[in-house]
C-alpha positions in Angstrom: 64.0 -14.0 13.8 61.8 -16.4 12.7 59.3 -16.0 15.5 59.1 -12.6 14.6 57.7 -13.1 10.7 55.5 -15.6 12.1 53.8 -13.2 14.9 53.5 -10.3 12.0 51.9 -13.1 9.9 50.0 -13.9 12.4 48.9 -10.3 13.7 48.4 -9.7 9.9 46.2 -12.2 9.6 44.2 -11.3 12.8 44.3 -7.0 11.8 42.5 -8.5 7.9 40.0 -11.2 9.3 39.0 -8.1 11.9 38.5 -5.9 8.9 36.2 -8.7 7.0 32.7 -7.3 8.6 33.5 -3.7 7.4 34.6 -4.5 4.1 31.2 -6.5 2.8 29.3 -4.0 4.5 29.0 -0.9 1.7 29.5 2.9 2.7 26.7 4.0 1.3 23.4 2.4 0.4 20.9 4.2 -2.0 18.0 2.8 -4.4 14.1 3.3 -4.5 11.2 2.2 -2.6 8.5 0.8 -4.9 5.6 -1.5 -4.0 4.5 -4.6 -5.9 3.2 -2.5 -9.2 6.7 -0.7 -9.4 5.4 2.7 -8.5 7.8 5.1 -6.4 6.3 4.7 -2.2 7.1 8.8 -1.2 7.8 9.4 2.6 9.0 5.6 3.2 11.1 4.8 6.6 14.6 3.9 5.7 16.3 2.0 9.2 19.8 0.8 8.5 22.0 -1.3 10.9 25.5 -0.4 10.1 28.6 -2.6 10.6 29.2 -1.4 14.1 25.3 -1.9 15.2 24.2 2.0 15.0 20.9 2.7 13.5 21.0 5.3 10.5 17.4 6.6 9.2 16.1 8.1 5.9 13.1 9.4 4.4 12.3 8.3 0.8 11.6 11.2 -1.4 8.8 12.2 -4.0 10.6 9.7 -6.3 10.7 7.1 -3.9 14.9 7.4 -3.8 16.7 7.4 -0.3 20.0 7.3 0.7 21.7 6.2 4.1 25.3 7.1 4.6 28.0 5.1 6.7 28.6 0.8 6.6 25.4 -0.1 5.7 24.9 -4.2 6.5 21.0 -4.5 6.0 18.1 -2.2 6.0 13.9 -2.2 6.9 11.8 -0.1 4.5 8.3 0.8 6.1 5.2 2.6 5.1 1.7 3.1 6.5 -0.6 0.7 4.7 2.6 -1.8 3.7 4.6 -4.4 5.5 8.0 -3.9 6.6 10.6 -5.2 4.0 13.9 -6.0 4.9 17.0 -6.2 2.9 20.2 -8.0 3.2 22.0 -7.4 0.3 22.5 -3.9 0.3 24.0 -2.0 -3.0 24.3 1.5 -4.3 21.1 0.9 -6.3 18.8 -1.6 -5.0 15.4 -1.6 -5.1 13.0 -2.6 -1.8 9.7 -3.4 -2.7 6.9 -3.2 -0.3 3.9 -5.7 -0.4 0.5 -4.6 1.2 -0.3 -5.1 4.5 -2.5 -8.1 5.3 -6.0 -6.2 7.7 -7.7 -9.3 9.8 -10.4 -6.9 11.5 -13.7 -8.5 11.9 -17.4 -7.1 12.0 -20.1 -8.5 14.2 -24.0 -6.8 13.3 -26.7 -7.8 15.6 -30.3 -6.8 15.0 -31.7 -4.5 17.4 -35.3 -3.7 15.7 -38.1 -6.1 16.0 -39.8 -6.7 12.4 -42.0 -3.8 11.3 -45.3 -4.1 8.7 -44.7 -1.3 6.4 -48.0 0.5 4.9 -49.4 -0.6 2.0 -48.5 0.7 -1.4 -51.0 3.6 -2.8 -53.0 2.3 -5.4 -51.4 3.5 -8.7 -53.1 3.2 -12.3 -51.4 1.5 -15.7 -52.4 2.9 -18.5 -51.4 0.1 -21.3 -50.0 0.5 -24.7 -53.3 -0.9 -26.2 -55.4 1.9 -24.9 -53.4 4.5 -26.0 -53.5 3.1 -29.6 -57.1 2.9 -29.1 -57.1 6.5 -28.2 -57.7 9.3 -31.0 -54.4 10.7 -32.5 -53.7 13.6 -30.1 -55.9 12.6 -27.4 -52.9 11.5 -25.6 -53.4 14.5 -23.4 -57.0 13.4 -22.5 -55.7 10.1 -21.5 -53.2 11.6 -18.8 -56.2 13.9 -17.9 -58.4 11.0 -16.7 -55.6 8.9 -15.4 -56.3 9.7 -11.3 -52.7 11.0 -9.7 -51.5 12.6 -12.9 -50.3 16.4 -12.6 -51.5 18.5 -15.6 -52.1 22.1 -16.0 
């Protein structure tokens, strides 16, 4: 009789340390997708690894909110333009923020044109505060008149 009690114990023990995984793993996880200024990232990649190693997927909405159903034990958040998050401690209302991607593209120019001489400017004419003060009152006109490359009509 007393072997008995001890292999249900025993088999008890073995059933609840089997059941361990599952129970910190949560049956649903759901929250928002915000980057590093705490605005909502729309259209974010939700991949969830669930207790048994299936992959569940979601699509954050307008808002930024997902949610993935089943024994969530982490998840990755992606976006174009951000790099991956990944979180651990999944909750019915967590938060995964994504942090811009780092771009390491570099730009070689080369010169292909020898040096050029440019024309010379076209001669242009100053005509100096001092010589329209000298001018009569209302003779501004006659000064634009003589001044060579001026339009008038």
């Amino acid at each position: 009789m007393h072997v008995r009690a001890v292999l249900v114990r025993v088999m008890a023990v073995c059933l609840l340390a089997a059941m361990a995984p599952q129970a910190s793993a949560q049956t649903m996880a759901s929250g928002t997708v915000i980057d590093v200024s705490g605005l909502a990232v729309a259209g974010a990649e939700i991949t969830a690894r669930t207790s048994g190693d299936q992959i569940a997927t979601a699509t954050a909405g307008p808002d930024g909110r997902f949610t993935v159903r089943g024994p969530v034990v982490s998840l990755r958040a992606t976006a174009p333009g951000f790099a991956p998050t990944d979180v651990d401690e999944v909750s019915s209302d967590m938060q995964a923020v994504l942090r811009p991607a780092t771009f390491a593209d570099s730009v070689v120019v080369t010169a292909t044109r020898r040096v050029e001489r440019l024309p010379s400017a076209t001669p242009s004419t100053v005509v100096t505060s001092a010589e329209l003060g000298n001018s009569a009152a209302g003779a501004l006109d006659e000064v634009l008149r003589s001044t060579p490359g001026s339009c008038h009509d």
